[in-house]
VOGU-3710 file (C-alpha; in Angstrom, 3 decimals, decimal comma):
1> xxxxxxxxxx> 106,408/27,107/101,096  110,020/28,130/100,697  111,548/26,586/97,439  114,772/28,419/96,889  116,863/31,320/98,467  119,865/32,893/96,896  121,740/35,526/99,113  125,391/36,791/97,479  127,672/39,594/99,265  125,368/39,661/102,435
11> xxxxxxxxxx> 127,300/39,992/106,100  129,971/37,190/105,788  128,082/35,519/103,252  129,707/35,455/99,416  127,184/33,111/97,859  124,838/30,724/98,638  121,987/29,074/97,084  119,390/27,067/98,803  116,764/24,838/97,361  114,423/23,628/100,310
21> xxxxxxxxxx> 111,803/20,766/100,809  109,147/20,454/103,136  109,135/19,258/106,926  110,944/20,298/109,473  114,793/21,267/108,375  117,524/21,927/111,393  120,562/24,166/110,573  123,505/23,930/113,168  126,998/24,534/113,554  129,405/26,660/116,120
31> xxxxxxxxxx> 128,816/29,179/117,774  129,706/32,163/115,831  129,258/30,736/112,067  126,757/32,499/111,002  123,490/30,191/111,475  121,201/33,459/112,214  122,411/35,608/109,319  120,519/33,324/106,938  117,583/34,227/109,078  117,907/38,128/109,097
41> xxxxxxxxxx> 118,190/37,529/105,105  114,848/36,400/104,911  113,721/39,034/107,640  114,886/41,775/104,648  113,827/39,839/101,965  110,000/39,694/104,131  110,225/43,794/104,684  112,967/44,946/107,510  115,038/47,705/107,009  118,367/47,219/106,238
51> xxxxxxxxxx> 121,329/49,842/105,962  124,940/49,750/103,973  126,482/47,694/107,054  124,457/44,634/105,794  126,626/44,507/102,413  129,633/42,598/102,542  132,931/44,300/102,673  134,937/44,988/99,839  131,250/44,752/97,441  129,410/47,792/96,360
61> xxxxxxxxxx> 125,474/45,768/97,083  124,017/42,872/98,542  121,311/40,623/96,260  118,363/38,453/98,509  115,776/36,335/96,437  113,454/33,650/97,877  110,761/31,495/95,749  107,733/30,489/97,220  105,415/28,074/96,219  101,362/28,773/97,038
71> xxxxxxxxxx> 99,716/26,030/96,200  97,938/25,864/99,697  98,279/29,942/100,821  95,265/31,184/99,074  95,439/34,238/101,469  98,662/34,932/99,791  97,311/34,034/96,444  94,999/36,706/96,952  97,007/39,409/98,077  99,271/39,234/95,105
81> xxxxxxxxxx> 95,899/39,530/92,908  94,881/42,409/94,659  98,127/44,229/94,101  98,433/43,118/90,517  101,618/41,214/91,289  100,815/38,087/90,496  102,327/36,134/87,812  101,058/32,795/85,889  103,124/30,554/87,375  101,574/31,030/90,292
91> xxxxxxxxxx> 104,623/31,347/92,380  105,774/34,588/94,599  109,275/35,426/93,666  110,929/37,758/96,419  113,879/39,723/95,749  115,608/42,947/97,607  118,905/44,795/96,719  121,021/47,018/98,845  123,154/49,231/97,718  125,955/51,017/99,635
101> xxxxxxxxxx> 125,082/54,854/98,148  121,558/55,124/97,692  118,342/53,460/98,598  117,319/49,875/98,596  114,802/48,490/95,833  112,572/45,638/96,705  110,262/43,773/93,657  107,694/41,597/94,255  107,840/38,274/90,514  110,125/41,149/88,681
111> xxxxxxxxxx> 108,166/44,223/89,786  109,045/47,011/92,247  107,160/47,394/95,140  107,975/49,607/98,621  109,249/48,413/102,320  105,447/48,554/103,234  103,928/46,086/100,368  106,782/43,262/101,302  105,958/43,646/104,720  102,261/43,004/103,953
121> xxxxxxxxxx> 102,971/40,000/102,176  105,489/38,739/103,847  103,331/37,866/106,538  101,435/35,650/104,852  104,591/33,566/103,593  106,873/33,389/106,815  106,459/33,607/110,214  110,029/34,126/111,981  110,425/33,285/115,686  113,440/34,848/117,121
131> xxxxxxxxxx> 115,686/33,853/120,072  114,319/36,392/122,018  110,442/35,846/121,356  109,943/34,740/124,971  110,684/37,994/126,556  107,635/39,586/123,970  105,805/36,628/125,662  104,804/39,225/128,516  103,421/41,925/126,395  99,503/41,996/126,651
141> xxxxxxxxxx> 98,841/42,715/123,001  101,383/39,820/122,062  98,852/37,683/123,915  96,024/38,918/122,305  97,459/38,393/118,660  98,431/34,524/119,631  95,126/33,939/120,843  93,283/35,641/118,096  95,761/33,826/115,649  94,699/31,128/117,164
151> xxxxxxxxxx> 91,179/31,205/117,033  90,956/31,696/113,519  88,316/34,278/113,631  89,739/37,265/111,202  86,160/38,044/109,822  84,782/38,468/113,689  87,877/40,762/113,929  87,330/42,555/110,615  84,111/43,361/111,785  85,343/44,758/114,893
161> xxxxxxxxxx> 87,485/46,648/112,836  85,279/48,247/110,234  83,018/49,413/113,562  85,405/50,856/115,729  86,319/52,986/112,783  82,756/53,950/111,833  82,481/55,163/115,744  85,352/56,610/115,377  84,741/58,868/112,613  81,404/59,524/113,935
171> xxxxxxxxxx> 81,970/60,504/117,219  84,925/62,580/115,992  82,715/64,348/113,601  80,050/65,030/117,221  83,264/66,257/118,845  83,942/68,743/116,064  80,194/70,365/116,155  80,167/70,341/120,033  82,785/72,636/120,199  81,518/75,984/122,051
181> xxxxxxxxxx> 79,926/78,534/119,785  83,311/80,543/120,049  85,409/78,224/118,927  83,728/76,885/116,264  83,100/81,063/114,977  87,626/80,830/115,080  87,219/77,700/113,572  85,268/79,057/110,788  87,356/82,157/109,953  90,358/80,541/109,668
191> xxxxxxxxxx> 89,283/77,849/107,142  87,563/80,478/105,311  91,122/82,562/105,313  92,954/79,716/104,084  90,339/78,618/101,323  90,557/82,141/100,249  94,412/81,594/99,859  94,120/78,453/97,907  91,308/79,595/95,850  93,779/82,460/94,700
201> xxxxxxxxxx> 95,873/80,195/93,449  93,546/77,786/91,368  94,354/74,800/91,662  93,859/71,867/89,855  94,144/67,993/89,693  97,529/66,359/88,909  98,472/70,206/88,044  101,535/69,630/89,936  103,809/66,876/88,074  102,169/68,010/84,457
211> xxxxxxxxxx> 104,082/71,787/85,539  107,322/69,829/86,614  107,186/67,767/83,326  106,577/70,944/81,268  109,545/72,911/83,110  112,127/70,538/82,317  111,434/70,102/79,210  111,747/74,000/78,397  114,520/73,769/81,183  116,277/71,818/78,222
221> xxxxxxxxxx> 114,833/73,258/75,441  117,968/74,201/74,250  119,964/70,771/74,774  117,157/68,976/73,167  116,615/71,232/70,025  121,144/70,582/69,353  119,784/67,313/69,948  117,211/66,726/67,422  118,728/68,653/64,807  121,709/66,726/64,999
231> xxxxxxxxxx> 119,437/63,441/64,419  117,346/64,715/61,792  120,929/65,562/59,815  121,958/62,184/59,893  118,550/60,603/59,023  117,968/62,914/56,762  119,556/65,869/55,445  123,231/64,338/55,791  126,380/66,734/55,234  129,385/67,338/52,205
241> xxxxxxxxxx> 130,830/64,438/52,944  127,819/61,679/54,161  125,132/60,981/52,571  121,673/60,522/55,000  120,949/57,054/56,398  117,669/57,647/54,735  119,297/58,114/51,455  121,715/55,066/51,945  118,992/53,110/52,602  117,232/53,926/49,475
251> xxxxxxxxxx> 120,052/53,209/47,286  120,772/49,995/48,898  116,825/48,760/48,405  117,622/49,599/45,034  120,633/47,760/44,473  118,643/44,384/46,222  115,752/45,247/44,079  118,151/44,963/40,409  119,991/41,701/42,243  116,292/39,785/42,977
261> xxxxxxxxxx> 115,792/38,330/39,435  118,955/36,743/39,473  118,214/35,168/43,112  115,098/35,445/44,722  116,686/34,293/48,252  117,108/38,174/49,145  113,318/38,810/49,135  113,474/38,650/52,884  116,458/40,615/53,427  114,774/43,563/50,796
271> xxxxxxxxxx> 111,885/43,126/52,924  113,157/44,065/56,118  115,169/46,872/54,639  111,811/48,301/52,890  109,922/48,151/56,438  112,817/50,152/57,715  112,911/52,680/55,470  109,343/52,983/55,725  109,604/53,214/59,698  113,090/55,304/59,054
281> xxxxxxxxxx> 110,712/57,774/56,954  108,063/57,670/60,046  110,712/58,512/62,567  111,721/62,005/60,439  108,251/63,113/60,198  107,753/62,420/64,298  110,890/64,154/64,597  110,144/67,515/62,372  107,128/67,194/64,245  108,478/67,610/68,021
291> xxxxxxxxxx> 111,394/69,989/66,431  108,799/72,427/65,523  106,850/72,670/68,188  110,172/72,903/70,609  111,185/76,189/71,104  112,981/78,372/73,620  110,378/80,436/75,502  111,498/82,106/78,402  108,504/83,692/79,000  106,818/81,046/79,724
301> xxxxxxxxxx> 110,289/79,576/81,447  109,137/82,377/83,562  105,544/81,639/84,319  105,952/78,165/85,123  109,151/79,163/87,511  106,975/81,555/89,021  103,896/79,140/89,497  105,758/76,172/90,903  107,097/78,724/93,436  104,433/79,519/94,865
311> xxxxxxxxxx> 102,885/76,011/95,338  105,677/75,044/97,220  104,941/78,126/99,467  101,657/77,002/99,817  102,705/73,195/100,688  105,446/74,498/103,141  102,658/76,717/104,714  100,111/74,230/105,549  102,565/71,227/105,837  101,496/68,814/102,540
321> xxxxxxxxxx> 103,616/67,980/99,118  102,766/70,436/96,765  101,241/67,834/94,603  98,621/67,121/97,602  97,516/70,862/97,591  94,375/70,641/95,606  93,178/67,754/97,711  93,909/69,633/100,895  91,785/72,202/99,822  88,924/69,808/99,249
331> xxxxxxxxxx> 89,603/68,338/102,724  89,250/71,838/104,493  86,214/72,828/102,260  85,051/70,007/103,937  85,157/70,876/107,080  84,347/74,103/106,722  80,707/72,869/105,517  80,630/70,060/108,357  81,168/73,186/110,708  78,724/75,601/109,041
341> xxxxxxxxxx> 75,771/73,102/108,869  76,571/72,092/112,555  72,747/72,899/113,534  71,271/70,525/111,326  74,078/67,698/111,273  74,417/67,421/115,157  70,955/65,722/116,041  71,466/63,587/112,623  75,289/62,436/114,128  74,147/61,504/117,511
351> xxxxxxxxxx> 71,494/59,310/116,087  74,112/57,722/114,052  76,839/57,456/116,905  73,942/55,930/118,998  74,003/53,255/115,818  77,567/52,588/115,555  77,954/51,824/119,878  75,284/49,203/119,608  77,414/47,772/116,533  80,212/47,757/118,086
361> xxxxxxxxxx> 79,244/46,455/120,888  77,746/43,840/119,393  80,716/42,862/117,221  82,648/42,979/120,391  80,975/40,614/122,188  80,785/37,467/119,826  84,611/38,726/119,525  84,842/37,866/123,117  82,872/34,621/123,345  84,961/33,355/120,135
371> xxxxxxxxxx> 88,144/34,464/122,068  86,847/32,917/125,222  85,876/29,291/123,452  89,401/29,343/122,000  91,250/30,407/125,492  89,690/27,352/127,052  91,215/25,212/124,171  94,349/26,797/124,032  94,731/26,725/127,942  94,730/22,708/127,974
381> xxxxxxxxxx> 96,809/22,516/125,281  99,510/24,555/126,404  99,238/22,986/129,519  99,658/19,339/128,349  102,780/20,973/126,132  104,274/22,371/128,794  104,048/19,267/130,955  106,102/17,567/128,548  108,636/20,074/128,609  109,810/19,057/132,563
391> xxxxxxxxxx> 107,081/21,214/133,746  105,260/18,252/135,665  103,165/20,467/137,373  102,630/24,084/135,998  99,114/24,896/134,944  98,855/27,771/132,045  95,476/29,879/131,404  94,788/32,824/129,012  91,839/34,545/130,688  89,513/36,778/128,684
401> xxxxxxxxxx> 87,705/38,854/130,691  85,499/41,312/128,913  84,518/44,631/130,132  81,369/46,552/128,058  81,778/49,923/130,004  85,880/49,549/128,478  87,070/52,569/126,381  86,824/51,740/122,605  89,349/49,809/120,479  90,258/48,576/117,040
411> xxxxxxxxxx> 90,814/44,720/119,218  87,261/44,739/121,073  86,840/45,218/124,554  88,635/42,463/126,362  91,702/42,432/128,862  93,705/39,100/128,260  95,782/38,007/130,302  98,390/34,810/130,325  98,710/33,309/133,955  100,880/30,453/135,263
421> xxxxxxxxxx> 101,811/28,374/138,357  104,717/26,190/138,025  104,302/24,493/141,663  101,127/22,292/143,096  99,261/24,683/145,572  100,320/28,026/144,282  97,616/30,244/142,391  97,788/31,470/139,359  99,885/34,365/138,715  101,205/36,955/136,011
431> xxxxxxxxxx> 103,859/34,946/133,557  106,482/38,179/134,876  105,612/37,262/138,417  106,496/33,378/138,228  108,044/31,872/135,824  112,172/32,055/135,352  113,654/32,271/131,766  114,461/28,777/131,067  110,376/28,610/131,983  108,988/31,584/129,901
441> xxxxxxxxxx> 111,456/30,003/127,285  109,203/26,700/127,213  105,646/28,425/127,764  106,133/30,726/124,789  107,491/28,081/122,293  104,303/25,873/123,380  102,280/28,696/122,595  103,839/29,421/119,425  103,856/25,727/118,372  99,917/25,649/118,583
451> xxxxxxxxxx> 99,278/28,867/117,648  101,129/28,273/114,133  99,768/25,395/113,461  96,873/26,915/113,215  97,677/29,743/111,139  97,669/29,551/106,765  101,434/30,667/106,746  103,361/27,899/105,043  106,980/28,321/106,387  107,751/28,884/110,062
461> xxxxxxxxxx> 111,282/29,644/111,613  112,710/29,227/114,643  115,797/30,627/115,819  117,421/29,194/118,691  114,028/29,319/120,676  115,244/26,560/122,355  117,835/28,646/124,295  117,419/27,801/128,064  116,313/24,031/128,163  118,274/20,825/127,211
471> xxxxxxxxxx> 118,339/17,287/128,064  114,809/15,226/127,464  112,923/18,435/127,195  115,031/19,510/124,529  114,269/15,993/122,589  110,341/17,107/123,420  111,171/20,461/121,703  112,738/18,930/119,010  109,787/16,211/118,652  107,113/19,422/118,594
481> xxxxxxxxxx> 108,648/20,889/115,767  108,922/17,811/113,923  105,092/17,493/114,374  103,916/20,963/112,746  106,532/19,759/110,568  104,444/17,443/109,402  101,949/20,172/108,385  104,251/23,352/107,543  107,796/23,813/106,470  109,890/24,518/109,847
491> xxxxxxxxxx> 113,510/25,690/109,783  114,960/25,523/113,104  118,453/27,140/113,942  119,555/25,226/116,756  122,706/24,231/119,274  120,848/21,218/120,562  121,600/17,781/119,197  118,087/16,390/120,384  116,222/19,151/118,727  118,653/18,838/115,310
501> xxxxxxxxxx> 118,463/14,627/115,706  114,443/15,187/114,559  114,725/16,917/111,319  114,247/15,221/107,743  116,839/17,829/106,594  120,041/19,049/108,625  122,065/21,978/106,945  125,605/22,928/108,612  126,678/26,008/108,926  130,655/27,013/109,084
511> xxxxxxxxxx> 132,824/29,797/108,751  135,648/29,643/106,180  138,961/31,837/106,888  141,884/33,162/105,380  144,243/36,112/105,718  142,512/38,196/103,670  138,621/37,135/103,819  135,824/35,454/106,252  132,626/34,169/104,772  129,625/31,691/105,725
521> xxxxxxxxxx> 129,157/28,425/104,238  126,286/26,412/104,005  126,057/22,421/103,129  123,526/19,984/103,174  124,913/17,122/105,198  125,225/13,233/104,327  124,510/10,544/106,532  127,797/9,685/107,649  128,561/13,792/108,263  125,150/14,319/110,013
531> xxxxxxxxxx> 126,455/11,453/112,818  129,763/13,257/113,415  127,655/17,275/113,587  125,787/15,536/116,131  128,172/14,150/117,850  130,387/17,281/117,621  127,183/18,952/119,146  127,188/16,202/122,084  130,639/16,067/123,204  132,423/19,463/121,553
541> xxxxxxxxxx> 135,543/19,114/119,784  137,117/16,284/119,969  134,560/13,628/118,400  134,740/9,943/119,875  133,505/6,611/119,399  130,872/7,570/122,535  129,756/10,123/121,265  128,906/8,850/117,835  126,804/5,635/118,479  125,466/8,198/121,024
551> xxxxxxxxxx> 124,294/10,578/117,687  123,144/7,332/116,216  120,942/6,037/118,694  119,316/9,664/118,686  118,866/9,605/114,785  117,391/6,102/114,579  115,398/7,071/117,752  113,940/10,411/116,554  113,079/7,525/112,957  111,629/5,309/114,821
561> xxxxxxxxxx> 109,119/8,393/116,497  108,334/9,870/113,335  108,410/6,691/111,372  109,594/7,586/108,759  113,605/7,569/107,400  115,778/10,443/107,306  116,426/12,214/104,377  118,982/11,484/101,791  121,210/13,627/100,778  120,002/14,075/96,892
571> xxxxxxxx> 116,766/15,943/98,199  118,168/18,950/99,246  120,415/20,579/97,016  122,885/23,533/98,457  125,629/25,727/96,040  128,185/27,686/97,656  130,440/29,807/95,248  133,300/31,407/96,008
//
């Protein structure tokens, strides 16, 4: 669950700290203020790519941190073991900076970690829904991945996984040795011409950043050996005029040691003095010690000049970093024995393909009839959502239909497919075929809505996915979210007061002006404010008496259907610094 967020000099945003509870939290305000930007923060902070436009003006970076707690995530839990990141609070601390020159640094509890890493775990912290989500309701793979997230089966789809790519190496490695006679003879000669190349050179492991090391440092030699010298004078040799610190230091033990009979109190302060001197006296010798074996040698300046030329010849030639050279040549020696022992391999691989199609298969089908078993749950439970969303009549169904003879995939061998009819007597059809936007809108967050609940992320986001409805269906919305509220943490940026009437926490969102300067601030709203944003939200502007027994009666409503009472200000802290 997310704890805390701090974002400072990101888009309009100077400051702002967030520390966040559980349930289902609503953030509104006008249009323009800034609700979403909060939202893209967390979408860098979970692994998108961000560029110098994202920093505020007039700062040189931007800072994003979020702290999640993990107590019921043990997917996450173990995914920060795995990558050695995790720390004995048990907590994931998030944190990105972006810089205006230069590239952006993401760490992971204090340590640094690339784009690809975050992205990884991100996904098991946050699930974002954007405004737009609906329109990626149409893709076929989107489908797949709801249904599949759905059904809960990631070991039946691991296991499709592992033996698609067993086939797949296999029947790769068949392809190879059925290539004709002729072109397996060109094949041949021209990994044996560029082994003979990389064999001239002799390479070894890790050769690469031990020559790099060992060139700058002779690159320097010079600069280092002023260096040294110059610290070895003061330590120890000293000049006319200064004595060496090692010298000072001697006299001054000895002028502690004459003072300690008449008061022993100094012992400590002669002690520490004695352990430096002693580690004073260990520093010269280390430093004698690298001063004599530093020289300037441009001989063998030369040599390694020479050799790190021509491994980046060799890495421009066939297309690697030159530190991946000696592996390369492993990887074509490779080959080149898979292609010479082609005789005695090929009857061997075919035996083995035949292996991995029946395992595949296998795996493929009790992929489908676990997809199929969910499909027929998830059907009637979209369709009694979207019922309640003023679709009286539509009918939904995600049909799996699974096809053996189907060309291989990592996803099994199943077409899915999400069909619809909105009006009694009219078949099923594609969702791009029937339904308008304001429907798709509804179908897609009723699909999400069970989908996530059945997922181990602990903090789901909406943003405005409620674009396109309004009236009772949007106090049905808001009612859904509250429920998987009730089992996740839900934010939900929103412009409907039904939808923001059923959160335990509402956060307000305005933009602050002067001459000189816009940013975005962020409060947690009291009791007394939350009536008049919700009454703002129901008649605009200009707030009356109507309109705010009219946000009453939908707070003490939405109270009354959750039974439970609205949060109190004190349980949601929010900072905003200027």
């Amino acid at each position: 669950m997310l704890r805390h967020i701090h974002v400072r000099n990101f888009a309009i945003i100077d400051t702002v700290q967030l520390e966040l509870e559980g349930g289902l939290t609503v953030m509104t305000g006008e249009t323009g203020a800034g609700k979403s930007i909060l939202v893209d923060a967390l979408g860098l902070l979970l692994g998108d790519r961000a560029g110098a436009e994202a920093i505020r003006p007039g700062s040189d970076r931007a800072e994003l941190e979020a702290l999640f707690t993990l107590e019921s995530q043990p997917q996450a839990q173990e995914k920060l073991q795995e990558l050695a990141l995790d720390d004995e609070s048990g907590d994931c601390l998030l944190r990105r900076v972006i810089v205006r020159e230069g590239a952006s640094r993401a760490f992971v509890n204090g340590r640094t970690v690339n784009l690809a890493t975050l992205r990884e775990l991100g996904g098991l912290l946050v699930d974002i829904h954007g405004q737009h989500e609906h329109q990626h309701l149409l893709r076929p793979a989107v489908q797949r991945d709801l249904l599949d997230t759905y059904s809960a089966h990631d070991t039946r789809l691991n296991v499709v996984r592992l033996a698609y790519g067993a086939w797949k190496t296999t029947h790769e490695q068949l392809e190879t040795l059925r290539q004709s006679d002729t072109q397996r003879s060109e094949r041949i000669d021209l990994l044996q011409h560029q082994l003979s190349e990389l064999e001239a050179l002799r390479l070894e492991a890790d050769e690469w950043p031990q020559l790099e090391s060992e060139h700058r440092r002779l690159a320097q030699a010079g600069k280092l050996i002023t260096l040294t010298h110059g610290a070895l004078q003061i330590l120890d040799e000293g000049s006319d005029d200064q004595r060496s610190l090692h010298t000072q230091i001697n006299q001054i033990t000895h002028q502690l040691s004459l003072a300690l009979s008449d008061d022993p109190s100094l012992q400590p302060s002669l002690d520490l003095l004695q352990q430096g001197e002693i580690l004073i006296s260990e520093a010269i010798d280390s430093l004698r010690g690298y001063v004599d074996a530093l020289e300037l040698d441009p001989e063998r300046l030369h040599q390694l000049e020479s050799r790190l030329s021509a491994l980046h010849d060799a890495a421009r030639k066939y297309r690697v970093r030159p530190e991946d050279l000696h592996s390369h040549q492993h990887a074509l020696q490779e080959q080149l024995d898979t292609l010479e022992h082609s005789g005695a391999s090929l009857e061997q691989l075919s035996a083995e393909l035949a292996q991995h199609v029946a395992s595949y298969q296998y795996a493929a089908s009790a992929l489908s009839a676990s997809r199929q078993q969910a499909a027929a749950r998830l059907t009637a439970a979209v369709t009694a959502a979207i019922r309640g969303l003023g679709m009286p009549h539509a009918q939904f169904e995600l049909r799996v239909q699974h096809d053996p003879h189907a060309a291989f995939t990592a996803h099994g061998l199943d077409a899915i497919e999400a069909l619809v009819t909105t009006n009694p007597g009219q078949p099923l059809q594609a969702l791009n075929k029937v339904a308008s936007g304001g429907e798709l809108s509804r179908i897609s967050l009723a699909l999400r809505v069970q989908t996530a609940a059945q997922g181990e992320v602990g903090t789901l986001i909406f943003d405005e996915v409620d674009t396109g409805i309004g009236g009772s269906v949007a106090e049905v919305v808001g009612r859904l979210l509250a429920d998987l509220g009730r089992e996740r943490q839900v934010l939900c940026v929103t412009h409907l007061p039904q939808v923001a009437a059923q959160g335990q926490h509402h956060l307000n969102v305005h933009k602050q002006q002067d001459a000189t300067s816009t940013r975005t601030i962020i409060h947690a709203l009291t009791p007394a404010a939350r009536i008049d944003e919700l009454a703002r939200m129901i008649g605009g502007v200009n707030i009356t008496p109507q309109t705010r027994k009219l946000a009453q009666e939908m707070l003490a409503s939405a109270a009354n259907s959750q039974g439970s009472a609205q949060q109190t200000p004190s349980q949601q802290t929010i900072f905003d610094t200027p």
